[in-house]
N, C-alpha and C positions, 0 to 999 in steps of 0.2 A: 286229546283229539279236538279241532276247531268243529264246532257246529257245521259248517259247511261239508265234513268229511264225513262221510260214509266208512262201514267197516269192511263193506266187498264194493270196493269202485271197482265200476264196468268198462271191459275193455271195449273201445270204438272200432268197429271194422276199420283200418288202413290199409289195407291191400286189396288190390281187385283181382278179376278172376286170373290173368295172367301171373301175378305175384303169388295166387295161391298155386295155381300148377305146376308152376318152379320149385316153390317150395317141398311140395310135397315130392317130386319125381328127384332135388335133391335130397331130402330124407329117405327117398327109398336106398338110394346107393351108396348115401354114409352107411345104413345100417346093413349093408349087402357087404362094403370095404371091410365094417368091423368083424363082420362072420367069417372073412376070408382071413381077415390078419389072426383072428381066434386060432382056426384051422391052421395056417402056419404054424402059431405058438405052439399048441398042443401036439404037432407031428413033429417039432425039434428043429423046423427051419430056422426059424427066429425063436433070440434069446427070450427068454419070458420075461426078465423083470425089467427094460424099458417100454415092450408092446402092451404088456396086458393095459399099460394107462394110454394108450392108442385105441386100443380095442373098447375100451371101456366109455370113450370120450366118442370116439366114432358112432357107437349104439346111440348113445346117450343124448349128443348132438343130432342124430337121424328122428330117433323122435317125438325131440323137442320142434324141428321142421315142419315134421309133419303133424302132429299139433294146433302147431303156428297156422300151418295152411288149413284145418278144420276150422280153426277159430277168424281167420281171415286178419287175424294181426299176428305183427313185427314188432320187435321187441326195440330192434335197431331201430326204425321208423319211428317207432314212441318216444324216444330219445332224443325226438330231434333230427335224427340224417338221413340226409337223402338217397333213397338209391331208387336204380334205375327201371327198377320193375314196382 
């Protein structure tokens, strides 16, 4: 590790408040899609073993959004890219 590194670098707000309301109102409905695609799986609409890793990614990614929008960074944006909110 170079002297100049720390062992918990801080993450820098990059998003404002607009980015974070996006964020988080998209985390709410990933994790809202995963519940529903759940409830399909487990009544026998949908086969289980290609959803449950939909359902799994869905929660997971909802989140991780919302999260993001607590913490007022993008992981995308940290990276480098730009986007539009």
């Amino acid at each position: 590790m170079l002297p100049t590194q720390t062992k918990n670098m801080e993450r820098t707000c990059n998003i404002d408040a607009k980015g974070r309301v996006v964020r988080f109102v998209t985390g709410i409905f990933a994790i809202i899609a995963g519940l529903v695609l759940a409830i399909l799986v487990t009544q026998g609409v949908l086969s289980p073993e290609p959803y449950w890793m939909l359902v799994a990614g869905s929660i997971i990614g909802g989140i991780f959004a919302m999260w993001e929008a607590r913490a007022g960074w993008c992981v995308v944006r940290a990276i480098g890219i730009r986007t539009p909110l």
